[in-house]
C-alpha positions in Angstrom: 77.5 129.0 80.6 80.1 126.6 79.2 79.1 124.4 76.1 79.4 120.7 76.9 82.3 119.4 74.6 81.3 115.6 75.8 80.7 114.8 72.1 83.9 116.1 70.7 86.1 114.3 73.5 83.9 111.5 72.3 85.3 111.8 68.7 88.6 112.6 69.8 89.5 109.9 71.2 88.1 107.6 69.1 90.0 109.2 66.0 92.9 108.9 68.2 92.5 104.9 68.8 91.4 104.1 65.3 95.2 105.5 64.7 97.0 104.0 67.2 95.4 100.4 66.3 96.4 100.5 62.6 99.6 99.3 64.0 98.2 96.6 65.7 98.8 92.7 64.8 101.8 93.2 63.0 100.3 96.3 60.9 98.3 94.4 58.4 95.9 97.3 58.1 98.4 99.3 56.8 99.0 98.0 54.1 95.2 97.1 52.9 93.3 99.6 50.9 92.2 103.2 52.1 88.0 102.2 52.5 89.0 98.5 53.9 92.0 100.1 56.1 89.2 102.6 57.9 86.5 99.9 58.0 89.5 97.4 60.0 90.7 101.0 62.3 87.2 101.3 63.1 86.6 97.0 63.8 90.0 97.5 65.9 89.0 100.7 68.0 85.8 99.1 69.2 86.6 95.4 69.7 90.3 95.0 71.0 90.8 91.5 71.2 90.6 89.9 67.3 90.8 86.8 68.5 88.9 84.3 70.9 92.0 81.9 71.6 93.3 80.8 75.2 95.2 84.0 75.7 92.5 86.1 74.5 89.1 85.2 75.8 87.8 84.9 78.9 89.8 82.9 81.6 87.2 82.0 83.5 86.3 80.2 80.2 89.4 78.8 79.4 91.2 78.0 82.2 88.7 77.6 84.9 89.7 80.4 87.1 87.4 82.0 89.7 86.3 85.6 89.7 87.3 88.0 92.1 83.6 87.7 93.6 83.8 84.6 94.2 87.5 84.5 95.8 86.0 87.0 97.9 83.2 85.0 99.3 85.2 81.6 99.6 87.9 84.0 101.7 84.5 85.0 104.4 83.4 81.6 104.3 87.1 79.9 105.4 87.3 83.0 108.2 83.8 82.3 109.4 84.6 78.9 109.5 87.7 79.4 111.2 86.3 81.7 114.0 83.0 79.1 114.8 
């Protein structure tokens, strides 16, 4: 029987963002502290987005665009309208 290595992957990966995002946002983190740098790696590796500005957020919020759900259903309600 093989041991399930789900919570290792888990860990893994995670080390492996928190590293990557240190970079992030011009690399600010890397120059903080060693216990403030691993509390922002950790902020950055679960939350992407920093930031709730035009670009960032949601742009259904923002901008007023549709979601794909309801593109969808205004797409079957012009071809059922079409074929009546």
């Amino acid at each position: 029987m093989e041991k399930n290595r789900k919570r290792a992957e888990r860990r893994h990966h995670f080390a492996r963002i928190k590293r990557k995002r240190l970079d992030y946002y011009g690399g600010q983190a890397l120059d903080m502290p060693r216990v403030d740098r691993l509390r922002v790696a950790g902020i950055y590796a679960r939350t992407m987005p920093v930031c709730s500005c035009w670009m960032c957020g949601n742009p259904r919020r923002y901008l007023g665009e549709v979601t794909m759900q309801e593109r969808r259903f205004a797409e079957l309600a012009r071809e059922e309208e079409l074929s009546v």
